[in-house]
N, C-alpha and C positions, 0 to 999 in steps of 0.2 A: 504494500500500500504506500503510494507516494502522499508524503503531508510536506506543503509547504507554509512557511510564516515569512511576514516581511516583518523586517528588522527597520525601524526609522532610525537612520544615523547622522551626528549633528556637522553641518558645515563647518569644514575648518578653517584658518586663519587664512586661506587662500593663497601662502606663498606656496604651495604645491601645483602641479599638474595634475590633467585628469588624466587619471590611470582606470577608470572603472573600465575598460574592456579588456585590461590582463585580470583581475582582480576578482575572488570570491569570497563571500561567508556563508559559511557553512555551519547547521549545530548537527552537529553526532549524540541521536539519541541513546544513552547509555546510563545505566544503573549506577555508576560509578563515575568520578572526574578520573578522566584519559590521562596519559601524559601525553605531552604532546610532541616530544621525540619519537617515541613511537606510532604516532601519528603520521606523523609529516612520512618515515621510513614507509609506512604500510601506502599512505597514499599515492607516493611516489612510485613503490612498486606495482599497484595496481591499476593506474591512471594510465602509464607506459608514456608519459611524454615524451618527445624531442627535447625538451630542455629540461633545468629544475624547474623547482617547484618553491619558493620560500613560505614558510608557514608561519604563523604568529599564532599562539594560544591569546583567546580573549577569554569570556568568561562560563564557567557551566558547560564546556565542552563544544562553545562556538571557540572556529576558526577562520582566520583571515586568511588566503590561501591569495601568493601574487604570481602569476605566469610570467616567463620570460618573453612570450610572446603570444598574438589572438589566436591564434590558429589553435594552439593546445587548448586554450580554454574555453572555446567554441564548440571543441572533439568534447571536454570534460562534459561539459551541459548538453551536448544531446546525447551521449555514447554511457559515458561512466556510471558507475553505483553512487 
């Protein structure tokens, strides 16, 4: 069963670029808080990108997940688990 939620996240300071077309969040529902080394290892191996993957643990087992480039993160959102 797919469940999705939208997360509203707050505008930042603006000296950044928009990066939202490499860039995801994700929560992994789980009984337990993840580590997120283990994580970022397991998604990497099962995503199979062309490139890495950086990962940032945020909270409760949402992750920030940045693509090195659109195309992997294109494949992730229609292909991947």
């Amino acid at each position: 069963m797919e469940y999705s939620v939208t997360i509203d996240l707050k505008e930042g300071s603006g000296e950044s670029t928009d990066n939202s077309n490499v860039c995801l969040v994700e929560k992994i529902w789980a009984s337990k808080i993840l580590n997120w080394n283990a994580v970022s290892k397991i998604i990497q191996s099962v995503w199979k990108t062309r490139e890495e993957i950086f990962v940032s643990p945020w909270l409760d087992n949402v992750f920030f997940f940045r693509f090195r480039n659109v195309e992997d993160r294109q494949r992730v959102l229609k292909e991947a688990p």
